[in-house]
C-alpha positions in Angstrom: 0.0 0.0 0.0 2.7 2.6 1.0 4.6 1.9 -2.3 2.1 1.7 -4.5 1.4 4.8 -2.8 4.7 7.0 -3.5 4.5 5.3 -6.8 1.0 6.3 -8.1 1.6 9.7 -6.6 4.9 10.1 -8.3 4.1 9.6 -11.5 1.4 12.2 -11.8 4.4 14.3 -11.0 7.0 13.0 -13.5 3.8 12.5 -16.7 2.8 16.0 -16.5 6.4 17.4 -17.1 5.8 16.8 -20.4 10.9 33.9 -3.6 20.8 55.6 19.8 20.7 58.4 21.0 24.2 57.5 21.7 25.3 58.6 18.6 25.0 62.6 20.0 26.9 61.8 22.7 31.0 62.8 22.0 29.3 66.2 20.9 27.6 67.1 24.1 30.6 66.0 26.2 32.8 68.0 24.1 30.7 71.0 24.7 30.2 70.1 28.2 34.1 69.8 28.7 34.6 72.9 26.4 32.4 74.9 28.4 33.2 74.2 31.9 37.1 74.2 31.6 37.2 77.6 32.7 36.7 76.9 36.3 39.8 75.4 37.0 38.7 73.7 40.0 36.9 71.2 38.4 38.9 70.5 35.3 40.2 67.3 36.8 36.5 65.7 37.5 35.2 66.8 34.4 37.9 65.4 32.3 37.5 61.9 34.2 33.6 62.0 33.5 35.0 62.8 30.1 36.8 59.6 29.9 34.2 57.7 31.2 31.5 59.0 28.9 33.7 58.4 26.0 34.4 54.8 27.2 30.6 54.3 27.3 30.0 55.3 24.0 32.7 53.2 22.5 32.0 49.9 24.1 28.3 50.3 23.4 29.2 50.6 19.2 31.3 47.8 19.8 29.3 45.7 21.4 26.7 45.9 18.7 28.4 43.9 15.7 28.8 41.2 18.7 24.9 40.6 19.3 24.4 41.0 15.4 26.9 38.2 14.8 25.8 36.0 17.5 21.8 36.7 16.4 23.2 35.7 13.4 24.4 32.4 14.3 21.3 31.1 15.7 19.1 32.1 12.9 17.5 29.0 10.7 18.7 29.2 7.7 14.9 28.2 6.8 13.2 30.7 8.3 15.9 33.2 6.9 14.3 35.1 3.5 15.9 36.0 0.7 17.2 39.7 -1.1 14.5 40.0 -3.9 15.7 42.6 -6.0 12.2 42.7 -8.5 8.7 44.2 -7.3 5.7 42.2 -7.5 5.2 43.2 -11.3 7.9 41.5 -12.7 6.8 38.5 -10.7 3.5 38.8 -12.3 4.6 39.0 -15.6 7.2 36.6 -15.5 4.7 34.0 -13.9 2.2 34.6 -16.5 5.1 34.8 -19.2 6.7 31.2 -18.1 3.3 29.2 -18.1 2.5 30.7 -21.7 5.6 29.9 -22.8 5.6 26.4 -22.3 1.7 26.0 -23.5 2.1 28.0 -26.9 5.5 25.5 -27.2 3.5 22.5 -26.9 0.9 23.5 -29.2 3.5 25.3 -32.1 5.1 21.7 -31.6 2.0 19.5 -32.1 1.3 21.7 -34.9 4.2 21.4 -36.7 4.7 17.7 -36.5 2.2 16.9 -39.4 4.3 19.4 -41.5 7.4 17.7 -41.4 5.6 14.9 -42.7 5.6 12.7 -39.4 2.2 10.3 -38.4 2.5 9.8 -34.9 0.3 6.4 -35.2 2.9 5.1 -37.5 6.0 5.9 -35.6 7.7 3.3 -33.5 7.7 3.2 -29.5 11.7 4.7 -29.5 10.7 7.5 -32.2 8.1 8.2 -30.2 10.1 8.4 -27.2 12.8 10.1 -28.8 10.3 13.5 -30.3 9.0 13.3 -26.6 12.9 14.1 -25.5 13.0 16.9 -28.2 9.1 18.3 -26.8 10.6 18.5 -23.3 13.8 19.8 -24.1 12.6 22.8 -26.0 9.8 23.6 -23.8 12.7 23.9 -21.0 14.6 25.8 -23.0 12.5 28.4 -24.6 10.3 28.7 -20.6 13.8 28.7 -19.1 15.6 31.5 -21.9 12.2 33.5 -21.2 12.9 33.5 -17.0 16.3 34.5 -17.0 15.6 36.8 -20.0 13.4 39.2 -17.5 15.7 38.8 -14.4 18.8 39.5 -16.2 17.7 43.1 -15.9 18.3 43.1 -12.3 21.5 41.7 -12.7 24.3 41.6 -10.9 21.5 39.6 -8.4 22.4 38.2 -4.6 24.5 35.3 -4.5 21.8 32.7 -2.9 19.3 33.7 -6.2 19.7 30.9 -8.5 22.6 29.7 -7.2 24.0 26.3 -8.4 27.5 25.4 -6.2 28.7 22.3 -5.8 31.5 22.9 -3.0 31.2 20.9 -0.2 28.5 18.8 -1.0 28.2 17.3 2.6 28.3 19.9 4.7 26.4 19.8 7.6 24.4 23.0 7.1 24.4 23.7 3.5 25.7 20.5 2.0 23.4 20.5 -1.5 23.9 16.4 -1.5 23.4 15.7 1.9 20.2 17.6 2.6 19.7 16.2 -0.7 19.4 12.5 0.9 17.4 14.1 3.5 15.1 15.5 1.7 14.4 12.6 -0.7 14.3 10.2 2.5 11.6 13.0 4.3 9.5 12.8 1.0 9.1 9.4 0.9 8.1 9.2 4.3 5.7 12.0 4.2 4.1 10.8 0.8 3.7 7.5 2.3 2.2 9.2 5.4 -0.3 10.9 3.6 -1.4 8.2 1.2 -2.1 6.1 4.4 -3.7 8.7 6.1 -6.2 9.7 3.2 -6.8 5.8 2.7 -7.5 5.7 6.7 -10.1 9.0 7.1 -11.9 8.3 4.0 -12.5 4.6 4.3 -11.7 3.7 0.8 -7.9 3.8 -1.4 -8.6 7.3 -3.0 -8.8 7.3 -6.7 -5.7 8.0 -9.4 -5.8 9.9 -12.3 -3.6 8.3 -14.9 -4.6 9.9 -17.6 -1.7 12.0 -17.7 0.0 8.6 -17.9 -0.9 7.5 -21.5 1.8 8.9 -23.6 4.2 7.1 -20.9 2.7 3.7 -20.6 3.4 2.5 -23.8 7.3 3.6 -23.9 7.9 2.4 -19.9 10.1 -1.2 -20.6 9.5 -1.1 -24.0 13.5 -0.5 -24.7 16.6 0.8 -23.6 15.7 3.2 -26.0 12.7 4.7 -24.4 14.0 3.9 -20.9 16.7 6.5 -21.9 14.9 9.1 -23.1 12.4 8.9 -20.3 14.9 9.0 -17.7 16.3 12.1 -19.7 12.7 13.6 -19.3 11.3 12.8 -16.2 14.6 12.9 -14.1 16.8 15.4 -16.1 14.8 17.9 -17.9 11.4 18.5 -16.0 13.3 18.5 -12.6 15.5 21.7 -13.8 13.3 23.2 -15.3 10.1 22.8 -12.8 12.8 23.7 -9.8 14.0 26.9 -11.4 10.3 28.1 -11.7 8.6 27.0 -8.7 11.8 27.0 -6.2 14.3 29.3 -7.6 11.6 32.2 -9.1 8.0 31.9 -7.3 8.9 30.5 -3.9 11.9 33.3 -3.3 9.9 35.7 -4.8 7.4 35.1 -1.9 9.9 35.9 0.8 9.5 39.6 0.1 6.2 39.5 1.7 6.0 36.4 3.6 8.3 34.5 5.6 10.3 31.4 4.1 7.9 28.7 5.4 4.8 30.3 4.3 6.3 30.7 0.8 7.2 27.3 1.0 4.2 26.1 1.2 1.9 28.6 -1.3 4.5 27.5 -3.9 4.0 23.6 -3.0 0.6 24.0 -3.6 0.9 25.7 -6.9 3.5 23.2 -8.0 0.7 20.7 -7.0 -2.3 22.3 -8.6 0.1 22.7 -12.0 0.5 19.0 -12.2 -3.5 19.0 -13.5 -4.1 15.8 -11.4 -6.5 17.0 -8.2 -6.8 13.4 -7.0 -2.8 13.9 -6.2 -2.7 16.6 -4.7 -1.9 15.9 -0.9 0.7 13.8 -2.2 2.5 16.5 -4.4 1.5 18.7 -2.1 3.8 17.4 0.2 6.7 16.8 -2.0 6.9 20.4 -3.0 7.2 21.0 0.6 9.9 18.6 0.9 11.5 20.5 -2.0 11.1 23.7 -0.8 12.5 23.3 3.0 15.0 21.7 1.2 15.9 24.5 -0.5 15.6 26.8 2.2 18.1 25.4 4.3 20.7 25.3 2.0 19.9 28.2 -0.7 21.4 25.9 -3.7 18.8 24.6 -6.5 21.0 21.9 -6.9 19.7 20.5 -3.7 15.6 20.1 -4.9 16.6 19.3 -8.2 18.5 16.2 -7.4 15.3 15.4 -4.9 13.2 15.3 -7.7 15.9 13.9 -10.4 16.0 11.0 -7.6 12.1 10.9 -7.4 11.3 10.7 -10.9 13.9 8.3 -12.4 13.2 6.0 -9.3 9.6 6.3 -10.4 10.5 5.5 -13.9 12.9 2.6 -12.8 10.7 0.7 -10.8 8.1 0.8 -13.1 10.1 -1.0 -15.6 11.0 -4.0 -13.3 7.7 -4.2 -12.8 6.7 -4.1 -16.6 9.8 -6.6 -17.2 8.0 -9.0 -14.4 4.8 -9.0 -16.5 2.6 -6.5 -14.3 0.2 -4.5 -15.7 1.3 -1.1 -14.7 -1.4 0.6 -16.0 -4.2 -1.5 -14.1 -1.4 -1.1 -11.1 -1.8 2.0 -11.0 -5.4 2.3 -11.0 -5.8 -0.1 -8.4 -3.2 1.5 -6.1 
């Protein structure tokens, strides 16, 4: 139940790939001292309380950097926002700009396929599989060249925007491949959590949309091939470009108005809703989260994208063993 589970919901994900008043101080002693210097008598005193005013004033600037710092050291890097540079317009546009991008690329490709003489009916499972490839790599190209097309303009931007470092890749704090394991291990957990909970409050194994699955079916175990190319979409291609819009652009676009968390989870549940499959929700719900905190905590996409790399070529993997055993992986998943 708990694979078939992370399985079911995970491939909803991988088919649809297709944010002191101290500081007046030295100038009223000076006048103080200036002033009363005349009366010799008290020229010693004054000049002591001088001293002693001016010591003040020096260790409280110094002592400020000293809090900062050590404020500094015990802030969550996850609850810690980021420098966004662009005002909410740009992140209007660019949102609206990126998701009709990648429709009007679909449907200029579908329209130009009959022109260049190809009959999808009469091509074979690997041709198939390879024009797939092609779709999804220029979709990511042309959605990705139109993102960092508008935010070049704000160049030079802060070092944690759209950063991709791999130095130190397990460090304990911001090491991208060890919160990387993490992260994939906190997913599976939580995806498994929730498809047990939703089977558990709603008495019955909630229902799957595979729809979104039919272009895939066929080409799953069919070939090296195919394997291949749907490796190259599911867990190369579709992970970049999905974790540049939703993690690098909309969720650190958030943090100008809301705090890290909370922008963690609006942009998990439009990375959700985007997938088109409402039956999956929860469950993608919950690996955006996964994704995002991720992210947070160590401000390098290379982090989610190797979560989701991970989560959609395991997907695709397992459901070729289980098409080379002789399952059904279609009625699996409708089952499930």
């Amino acid at each position: 139940m708990v694979s078939s589970t992370i399985i079911a919901s995970s491939s909803s994900c991988l088919a649809q790939s297709s944010l002191y008043y101290l500081t007046d101080l030295p100038i009223l002693v000076k006048r103080t001292g200036s002033s009363l210097l005349s009366c010799k008598p008290n020229v010693a005193p004054l000049r002591s309380n001088r001293r002693r005013l001016a010591c003040f004033f020096n260790a409280g600037k110094d002592s400020k950097p000293k809090v900062e710092a050590q404020d500094k050291g015990l802030e969550w890097p996850i609850l810690k926002r980021w420098d966004v540079p662009w005002p909410w317009q740009t992140i209007t546009l660019t949102s609206l700009a990126c998701g009709l991008s990648f429709i009007l690329t679909g449907l200029v490709e579908a329209t130009a396929i009959p022109y260049l003489g190809l009959k999808i009916e009469e091509l074979s499972l690997d041709e198939k599989a390879e024009i797939l490839l092609l779709d999804q790599s220029i979709a990511t190209a042309v959605v990705l060249g139109v993102l960092y097309g508008i935010l070049n303009t704000f160049q030079p931007l802060p070092e944690d925007v759209f950063r991709y470092d791999l130095k130190e890749p397990f460090n304990l704090q911001k090491g991208w491949l060890l919160w990387a394991g993490i992260g994939l291990a906190g997913a599976l957990l939580a995806v498994a959590l929730t498809g047990v909970a939703l089977s558990t409050f709603s008495g019955e194994t909630p229902q799957r949309e595979t729809d979104a699955l039919v272009r895939l079916l066929p080409l799953i175990g069919s070939s090296s091939i195919s394997t291949v190319c749907l490796i190259g979409i599911t867990g190369v291609l579709a992970p970049v470009l999905e974790e540049n819009v939703f993690r690098g652009f909309f969720m650190v676009s958030l943090t100008k108005w809301v705090p890290t968390p909370v922008s963690v989870l609006i942009s998990a549940a439009v990375f959700a809703l985007a997938h088109l499959t409402p039956g999956e929700f929860p469950q993608l719900f919950v690996l955006g989260t996964a994704l995002g905190f991720s992210y947070a905590q160590t401000r390098n996409l290379l982090t989610p994208i190797t979560i989701h790399a991970f989560w959609n070529s395991g997907v695709v993997i397992i459901l070729t063993l289980l098409q080379l055993q002789g399952y059904d992986i279609k009625e699996l998943l409708q089952s499930t």
